[in-house]
KOLGU-4560 file (N, C-alpha, C; in nm, 3 decimals, padded with zeros to 5 digits):
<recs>
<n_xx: -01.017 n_yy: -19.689 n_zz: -01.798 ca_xx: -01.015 ca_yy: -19.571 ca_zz: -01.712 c_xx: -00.921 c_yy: -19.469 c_zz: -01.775 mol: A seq: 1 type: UNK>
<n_xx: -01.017 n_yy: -19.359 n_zz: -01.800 ca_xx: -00.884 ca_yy: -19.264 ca_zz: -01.886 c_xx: -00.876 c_yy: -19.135 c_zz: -01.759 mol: A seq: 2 type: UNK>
<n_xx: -00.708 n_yy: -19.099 n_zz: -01.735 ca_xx: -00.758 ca_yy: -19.002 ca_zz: -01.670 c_xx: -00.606 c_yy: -18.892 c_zz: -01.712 mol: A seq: 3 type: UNK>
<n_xx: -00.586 n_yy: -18.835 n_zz: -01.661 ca_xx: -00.497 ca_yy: -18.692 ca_zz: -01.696 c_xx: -00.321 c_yy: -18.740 c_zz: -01.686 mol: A seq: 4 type: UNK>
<n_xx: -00.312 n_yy: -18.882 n_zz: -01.605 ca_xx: -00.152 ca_yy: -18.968 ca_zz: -01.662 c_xx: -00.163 c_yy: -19.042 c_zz: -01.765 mol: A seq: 5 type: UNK>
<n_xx: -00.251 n_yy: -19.113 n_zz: -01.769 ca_xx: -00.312 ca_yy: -19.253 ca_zz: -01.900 c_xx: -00.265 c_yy: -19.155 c_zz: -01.994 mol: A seq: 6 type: UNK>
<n_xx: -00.361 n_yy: -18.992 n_zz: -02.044 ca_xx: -00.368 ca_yy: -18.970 ca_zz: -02.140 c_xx: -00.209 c_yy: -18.937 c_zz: -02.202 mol: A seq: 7 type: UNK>
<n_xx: -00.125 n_yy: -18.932 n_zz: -02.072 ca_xx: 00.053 ca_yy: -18.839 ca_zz: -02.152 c_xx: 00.088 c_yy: -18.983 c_zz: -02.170 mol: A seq: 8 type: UNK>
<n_xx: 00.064 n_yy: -19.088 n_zz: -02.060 ca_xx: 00.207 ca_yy: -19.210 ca_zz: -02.071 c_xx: 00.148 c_yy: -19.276 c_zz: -02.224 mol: A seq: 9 type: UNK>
<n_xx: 00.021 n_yy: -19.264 n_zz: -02.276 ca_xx: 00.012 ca_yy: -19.362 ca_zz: -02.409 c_xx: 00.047 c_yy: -19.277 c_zz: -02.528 mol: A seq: 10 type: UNK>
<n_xx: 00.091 n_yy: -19.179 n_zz: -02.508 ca_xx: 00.225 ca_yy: -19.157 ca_zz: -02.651 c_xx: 00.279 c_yy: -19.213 c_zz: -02.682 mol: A seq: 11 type: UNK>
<n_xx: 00.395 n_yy: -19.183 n_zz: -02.730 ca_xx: 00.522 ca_yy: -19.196 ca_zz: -02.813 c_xx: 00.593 c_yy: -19.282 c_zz: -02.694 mol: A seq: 12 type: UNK>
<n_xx: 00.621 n_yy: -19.189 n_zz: -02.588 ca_xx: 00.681 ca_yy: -19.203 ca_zz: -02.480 c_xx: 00.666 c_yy: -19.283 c_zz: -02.396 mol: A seq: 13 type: UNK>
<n_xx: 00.570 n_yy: -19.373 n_zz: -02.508 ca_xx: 00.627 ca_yy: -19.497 ca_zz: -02.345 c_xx: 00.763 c_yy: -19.597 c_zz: -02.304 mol: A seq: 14 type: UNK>
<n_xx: 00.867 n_yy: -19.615 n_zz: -02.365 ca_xx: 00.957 ca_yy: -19.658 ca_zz: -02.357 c_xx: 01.075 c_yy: -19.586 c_zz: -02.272 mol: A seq: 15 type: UNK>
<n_xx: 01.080 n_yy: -19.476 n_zz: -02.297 ca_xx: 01.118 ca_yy: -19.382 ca_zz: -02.172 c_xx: 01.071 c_yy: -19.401 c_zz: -02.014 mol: A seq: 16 type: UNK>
<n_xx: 00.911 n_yy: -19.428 n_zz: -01.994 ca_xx: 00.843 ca_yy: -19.435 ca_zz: -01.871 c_xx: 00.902 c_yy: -19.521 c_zz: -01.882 mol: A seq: 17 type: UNK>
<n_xx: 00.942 n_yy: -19.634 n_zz: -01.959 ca_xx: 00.937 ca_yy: -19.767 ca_zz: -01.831 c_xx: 01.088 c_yy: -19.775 c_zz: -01.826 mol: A seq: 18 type: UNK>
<n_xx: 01.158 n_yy: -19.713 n_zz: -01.890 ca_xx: 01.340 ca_yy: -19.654 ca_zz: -01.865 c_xx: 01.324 c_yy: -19.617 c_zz: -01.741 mol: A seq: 19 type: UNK>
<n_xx: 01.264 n_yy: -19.484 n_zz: -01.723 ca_xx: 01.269 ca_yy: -19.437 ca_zz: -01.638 c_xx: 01.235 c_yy: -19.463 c_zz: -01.463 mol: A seq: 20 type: UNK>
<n_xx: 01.102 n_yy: -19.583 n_zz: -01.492 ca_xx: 01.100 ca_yy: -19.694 ca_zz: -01.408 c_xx: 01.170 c_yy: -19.764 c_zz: -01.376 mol: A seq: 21 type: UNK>
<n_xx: 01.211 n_yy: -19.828 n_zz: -01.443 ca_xx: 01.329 ca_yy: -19.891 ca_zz: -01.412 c_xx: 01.483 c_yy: -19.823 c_zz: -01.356 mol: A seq: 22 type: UNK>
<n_xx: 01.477 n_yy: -19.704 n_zz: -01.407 ca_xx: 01.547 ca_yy: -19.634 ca_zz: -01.291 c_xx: 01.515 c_yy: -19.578 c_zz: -01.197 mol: A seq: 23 type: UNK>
<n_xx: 01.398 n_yy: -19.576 n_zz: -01.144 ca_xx: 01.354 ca_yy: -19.565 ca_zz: -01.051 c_xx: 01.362 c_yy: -19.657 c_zz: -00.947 mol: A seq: 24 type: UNK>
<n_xx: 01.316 n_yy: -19.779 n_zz: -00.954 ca_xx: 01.320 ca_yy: -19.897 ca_zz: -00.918 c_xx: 01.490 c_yy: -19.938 c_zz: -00.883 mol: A seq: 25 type: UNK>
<n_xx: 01.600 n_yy: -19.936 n_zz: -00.976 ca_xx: 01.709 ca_yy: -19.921 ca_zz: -00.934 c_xx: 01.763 c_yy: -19.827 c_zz: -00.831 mol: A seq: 26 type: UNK>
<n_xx: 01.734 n_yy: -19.759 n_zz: -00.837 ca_xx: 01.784 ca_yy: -19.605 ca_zz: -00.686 c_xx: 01.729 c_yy: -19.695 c_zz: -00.571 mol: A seq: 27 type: UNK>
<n_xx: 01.588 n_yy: -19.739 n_zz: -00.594 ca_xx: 01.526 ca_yy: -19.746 ca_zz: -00.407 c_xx: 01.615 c_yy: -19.888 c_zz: -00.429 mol: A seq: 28 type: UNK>
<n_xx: 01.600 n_yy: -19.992 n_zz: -00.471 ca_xx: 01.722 ca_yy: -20.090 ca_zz: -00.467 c_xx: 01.811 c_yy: -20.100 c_zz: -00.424 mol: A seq: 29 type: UNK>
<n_xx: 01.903 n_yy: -20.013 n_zz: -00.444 ca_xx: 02.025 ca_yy: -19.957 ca_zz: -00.411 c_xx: 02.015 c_yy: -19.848 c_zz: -00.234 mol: A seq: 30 type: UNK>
<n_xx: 01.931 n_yy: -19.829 n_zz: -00.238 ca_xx: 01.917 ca_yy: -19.765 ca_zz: -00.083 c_xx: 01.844 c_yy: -19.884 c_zz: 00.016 mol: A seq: 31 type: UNK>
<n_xx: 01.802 n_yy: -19.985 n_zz: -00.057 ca_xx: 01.774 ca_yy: -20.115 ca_zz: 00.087 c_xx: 01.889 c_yy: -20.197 c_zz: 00.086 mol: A seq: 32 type: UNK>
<n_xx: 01.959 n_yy: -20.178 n_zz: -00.068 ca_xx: 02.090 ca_yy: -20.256 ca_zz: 00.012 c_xx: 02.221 c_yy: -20.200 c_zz: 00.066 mol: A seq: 33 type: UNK>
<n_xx: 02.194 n_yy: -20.101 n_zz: 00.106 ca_xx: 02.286 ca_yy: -20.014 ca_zz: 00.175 c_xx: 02.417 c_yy: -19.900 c_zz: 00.133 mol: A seq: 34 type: UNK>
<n_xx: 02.401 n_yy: -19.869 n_zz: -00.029 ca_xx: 02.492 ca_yy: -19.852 ca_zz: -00.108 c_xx: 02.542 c_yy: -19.693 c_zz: -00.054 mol: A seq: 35 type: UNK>
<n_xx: 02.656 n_yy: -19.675 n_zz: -00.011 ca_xx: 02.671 ca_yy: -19.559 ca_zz: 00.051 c_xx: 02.679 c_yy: -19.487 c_zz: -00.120 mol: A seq: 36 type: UNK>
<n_xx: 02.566 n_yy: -19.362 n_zz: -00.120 ca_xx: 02.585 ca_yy: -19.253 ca_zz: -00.235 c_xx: 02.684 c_yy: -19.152 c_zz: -00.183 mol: A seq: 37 type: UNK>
<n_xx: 02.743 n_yy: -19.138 n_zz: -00.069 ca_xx: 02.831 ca_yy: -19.033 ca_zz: -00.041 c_xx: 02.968 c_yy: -19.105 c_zz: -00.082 mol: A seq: 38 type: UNK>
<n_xx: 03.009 n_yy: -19.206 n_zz: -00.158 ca_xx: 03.109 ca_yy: -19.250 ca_zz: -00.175 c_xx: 03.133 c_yy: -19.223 c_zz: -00.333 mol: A seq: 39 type: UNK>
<n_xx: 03.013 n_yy: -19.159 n_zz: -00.403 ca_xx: 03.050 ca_yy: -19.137 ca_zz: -00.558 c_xx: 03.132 c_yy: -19.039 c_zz: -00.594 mol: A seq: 40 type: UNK>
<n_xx: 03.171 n_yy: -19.042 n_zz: -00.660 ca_xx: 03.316 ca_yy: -18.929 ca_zz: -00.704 c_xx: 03.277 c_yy: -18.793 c_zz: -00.695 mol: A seq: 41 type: UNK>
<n_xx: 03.081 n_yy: -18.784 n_zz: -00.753 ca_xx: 03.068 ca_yy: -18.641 ca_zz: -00.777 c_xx: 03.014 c_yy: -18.596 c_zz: -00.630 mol: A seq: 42 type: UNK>
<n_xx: 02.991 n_yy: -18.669 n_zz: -00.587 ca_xx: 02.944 ca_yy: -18.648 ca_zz: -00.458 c_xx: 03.053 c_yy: -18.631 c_zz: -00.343 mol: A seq: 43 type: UNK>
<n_xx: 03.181 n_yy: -18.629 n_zz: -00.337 ca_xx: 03.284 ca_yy: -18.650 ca_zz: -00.301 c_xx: 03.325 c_yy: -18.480 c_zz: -00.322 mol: A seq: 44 type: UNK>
<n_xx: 03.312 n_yy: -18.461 n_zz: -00.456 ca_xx: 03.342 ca_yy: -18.318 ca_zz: -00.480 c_xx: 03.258 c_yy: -18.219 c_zz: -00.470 mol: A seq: 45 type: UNK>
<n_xx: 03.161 n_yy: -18.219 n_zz: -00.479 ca_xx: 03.069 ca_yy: -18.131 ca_zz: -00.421 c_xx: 03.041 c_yy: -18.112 c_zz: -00.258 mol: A seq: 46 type: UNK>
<n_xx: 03.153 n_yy: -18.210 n_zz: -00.187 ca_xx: 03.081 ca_yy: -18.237 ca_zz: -00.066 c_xx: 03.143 c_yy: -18.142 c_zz: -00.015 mol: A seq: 47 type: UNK>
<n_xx: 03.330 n_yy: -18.082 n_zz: -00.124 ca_xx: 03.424 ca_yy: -17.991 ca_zz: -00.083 c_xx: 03.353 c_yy: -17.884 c_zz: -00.062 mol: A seq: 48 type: UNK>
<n_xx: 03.272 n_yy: -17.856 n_zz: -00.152 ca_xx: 03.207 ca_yy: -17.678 ca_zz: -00.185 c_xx: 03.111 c_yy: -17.695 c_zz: -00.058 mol: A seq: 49 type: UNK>
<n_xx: 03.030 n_yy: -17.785 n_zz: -00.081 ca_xx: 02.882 ca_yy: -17.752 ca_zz: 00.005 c_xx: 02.928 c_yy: -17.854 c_zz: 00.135 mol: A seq: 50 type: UNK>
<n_xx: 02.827 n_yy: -17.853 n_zz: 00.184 ca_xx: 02.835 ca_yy: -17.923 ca_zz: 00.365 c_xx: 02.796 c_yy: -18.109 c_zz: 00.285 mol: A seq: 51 type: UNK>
<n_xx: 02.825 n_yy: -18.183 n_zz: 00.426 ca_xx: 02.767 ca_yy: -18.356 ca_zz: 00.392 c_xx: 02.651 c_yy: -18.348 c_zz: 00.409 mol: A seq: 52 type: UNK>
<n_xx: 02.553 n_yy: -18.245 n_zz: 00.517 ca_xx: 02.428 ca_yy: -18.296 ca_zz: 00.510 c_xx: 02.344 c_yy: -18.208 c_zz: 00.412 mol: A seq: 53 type: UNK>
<n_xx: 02.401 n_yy: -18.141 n_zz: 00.313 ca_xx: 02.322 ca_yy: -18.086 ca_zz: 00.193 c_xx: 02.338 c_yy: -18.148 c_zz: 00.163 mol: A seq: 54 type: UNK>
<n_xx: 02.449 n_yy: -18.245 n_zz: 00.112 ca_xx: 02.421 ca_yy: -18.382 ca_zz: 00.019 c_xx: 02.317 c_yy: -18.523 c_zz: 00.084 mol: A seq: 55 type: UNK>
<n_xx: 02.318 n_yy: -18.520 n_zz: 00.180 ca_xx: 02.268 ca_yy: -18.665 ca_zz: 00.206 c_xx: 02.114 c_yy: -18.578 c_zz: 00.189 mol: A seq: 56 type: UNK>
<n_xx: 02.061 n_yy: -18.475 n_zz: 00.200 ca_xx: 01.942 ca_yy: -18.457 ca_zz: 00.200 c_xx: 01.896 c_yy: -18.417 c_zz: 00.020 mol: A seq: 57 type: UNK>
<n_xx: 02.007 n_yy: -18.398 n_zz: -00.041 ca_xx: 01.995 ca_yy: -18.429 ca_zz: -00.156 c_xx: 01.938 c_yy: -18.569 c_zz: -00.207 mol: A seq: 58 type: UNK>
<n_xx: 02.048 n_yy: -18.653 n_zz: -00.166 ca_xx: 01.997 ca_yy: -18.770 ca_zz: -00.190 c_xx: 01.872 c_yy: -18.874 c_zz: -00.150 mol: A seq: 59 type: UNK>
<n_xx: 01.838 n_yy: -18.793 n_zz: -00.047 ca_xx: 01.717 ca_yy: -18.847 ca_zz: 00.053 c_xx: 01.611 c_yy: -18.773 c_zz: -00.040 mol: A seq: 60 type: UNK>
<n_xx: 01.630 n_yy: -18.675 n_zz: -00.104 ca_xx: 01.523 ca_yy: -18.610 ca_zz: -00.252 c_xx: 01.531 c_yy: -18.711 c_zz: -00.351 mol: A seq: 61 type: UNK>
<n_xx: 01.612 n_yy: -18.732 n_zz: -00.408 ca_xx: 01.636 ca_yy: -18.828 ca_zz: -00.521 c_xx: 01.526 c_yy: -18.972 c_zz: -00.490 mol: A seq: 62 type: UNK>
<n_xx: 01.539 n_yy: -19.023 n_zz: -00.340 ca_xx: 01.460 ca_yy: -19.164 ca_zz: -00.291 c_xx: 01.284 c_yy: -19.133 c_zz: -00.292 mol: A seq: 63 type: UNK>
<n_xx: 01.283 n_yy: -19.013 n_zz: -00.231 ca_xx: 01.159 ca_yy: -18.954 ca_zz: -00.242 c_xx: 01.092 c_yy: -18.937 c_zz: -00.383 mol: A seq: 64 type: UNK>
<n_xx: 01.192 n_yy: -18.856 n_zz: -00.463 ca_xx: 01.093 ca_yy: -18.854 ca_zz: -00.627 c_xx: 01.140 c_yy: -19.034 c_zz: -00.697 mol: A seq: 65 type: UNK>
<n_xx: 01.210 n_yy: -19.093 n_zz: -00.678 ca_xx: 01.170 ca_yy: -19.237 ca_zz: -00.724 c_xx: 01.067 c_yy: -19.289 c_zz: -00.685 mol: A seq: 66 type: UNK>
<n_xx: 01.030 n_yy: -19.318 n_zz: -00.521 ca_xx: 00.926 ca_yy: -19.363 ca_zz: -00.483 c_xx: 00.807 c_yy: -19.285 c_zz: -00.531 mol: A seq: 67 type: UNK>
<n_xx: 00.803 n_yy: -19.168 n_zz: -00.518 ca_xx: 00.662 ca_yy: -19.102 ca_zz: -00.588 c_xx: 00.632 c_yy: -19.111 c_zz: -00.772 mol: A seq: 68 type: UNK>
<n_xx: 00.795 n_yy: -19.142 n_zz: -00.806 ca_xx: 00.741 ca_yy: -19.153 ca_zz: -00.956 c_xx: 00.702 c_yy: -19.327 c_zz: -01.018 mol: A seq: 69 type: UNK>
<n_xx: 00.738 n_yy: -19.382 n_zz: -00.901 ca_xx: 00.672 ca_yy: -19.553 ca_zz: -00.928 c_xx: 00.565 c_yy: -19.554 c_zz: -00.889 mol: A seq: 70 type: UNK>
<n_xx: 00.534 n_yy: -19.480 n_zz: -00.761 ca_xx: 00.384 ca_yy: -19.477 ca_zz: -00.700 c_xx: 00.267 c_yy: -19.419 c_zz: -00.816 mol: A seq: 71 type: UNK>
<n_xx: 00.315 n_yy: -19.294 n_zz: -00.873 ca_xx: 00.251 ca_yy: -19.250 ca_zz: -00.947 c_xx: 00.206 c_yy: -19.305 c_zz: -01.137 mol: A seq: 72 type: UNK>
<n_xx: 00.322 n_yy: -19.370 n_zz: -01.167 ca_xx: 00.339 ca_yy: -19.373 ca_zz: -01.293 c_xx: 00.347 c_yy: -19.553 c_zz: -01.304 mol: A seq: 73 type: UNK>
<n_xx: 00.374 n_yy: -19.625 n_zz: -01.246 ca_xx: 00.395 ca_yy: -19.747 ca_zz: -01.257 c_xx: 00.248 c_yy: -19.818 c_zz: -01.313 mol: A seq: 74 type: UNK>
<n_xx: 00.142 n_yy: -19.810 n_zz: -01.198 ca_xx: 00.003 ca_yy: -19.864 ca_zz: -01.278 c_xx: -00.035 c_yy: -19.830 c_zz: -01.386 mol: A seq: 75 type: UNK>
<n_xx: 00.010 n_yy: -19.695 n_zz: -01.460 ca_xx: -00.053 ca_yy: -19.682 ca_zz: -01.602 c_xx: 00.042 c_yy: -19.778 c_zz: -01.651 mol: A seq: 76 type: UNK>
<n_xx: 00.177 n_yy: -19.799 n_zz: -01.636 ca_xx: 00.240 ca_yy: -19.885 ca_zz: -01.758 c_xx: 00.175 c_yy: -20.015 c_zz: -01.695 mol: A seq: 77 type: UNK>
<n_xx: 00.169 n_yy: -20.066 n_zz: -01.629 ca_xx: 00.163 ca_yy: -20.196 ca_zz: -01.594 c_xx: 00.030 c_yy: -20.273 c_zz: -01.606 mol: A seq: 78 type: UNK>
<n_xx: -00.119 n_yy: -20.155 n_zz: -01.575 ca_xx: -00.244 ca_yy: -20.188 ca_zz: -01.641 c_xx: -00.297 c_yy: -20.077 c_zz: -01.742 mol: A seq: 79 type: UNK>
</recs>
């Protein structure tokens, strides 16, 4: 089945996708086991400048493009 992801992920670049999977896969990991991200240093300092719930909805972006980039990209590496 060739279609318009198959054709980018079978470059060069596949070792990156599955980096990048795998960091993907690490983030949602880390949000079922409860890892507070408002406790990271940079997040700590940015929280001075901007408000807490620009950050937590930051980070609630970050869970969202992991899950969409495993949803999306995972079956080409995997079949």
């Amino acid at each position: 089945m060739d279609n318009i992801i198959n054709g980018d992920l079978s470059s060069s670049n596949q070792m990156i996708n599955i980096a990048l999977l795998l960091l993907a896969a690490m983030r949602i990991w880390l949000e079922i086991m409860g890892f507070d991200f408002n406790s990271l240093p940079m997040t700590k300092g940015l929280a001075r400048m901007q408000g807490k719930s620009d950050l937590n909805s930051f980070h609630r972006m970050g869970l969202v493009f992991s899950i969409g980039y495993i949803v999306l990209f995972a079956p080409s590496v995997f079949f």
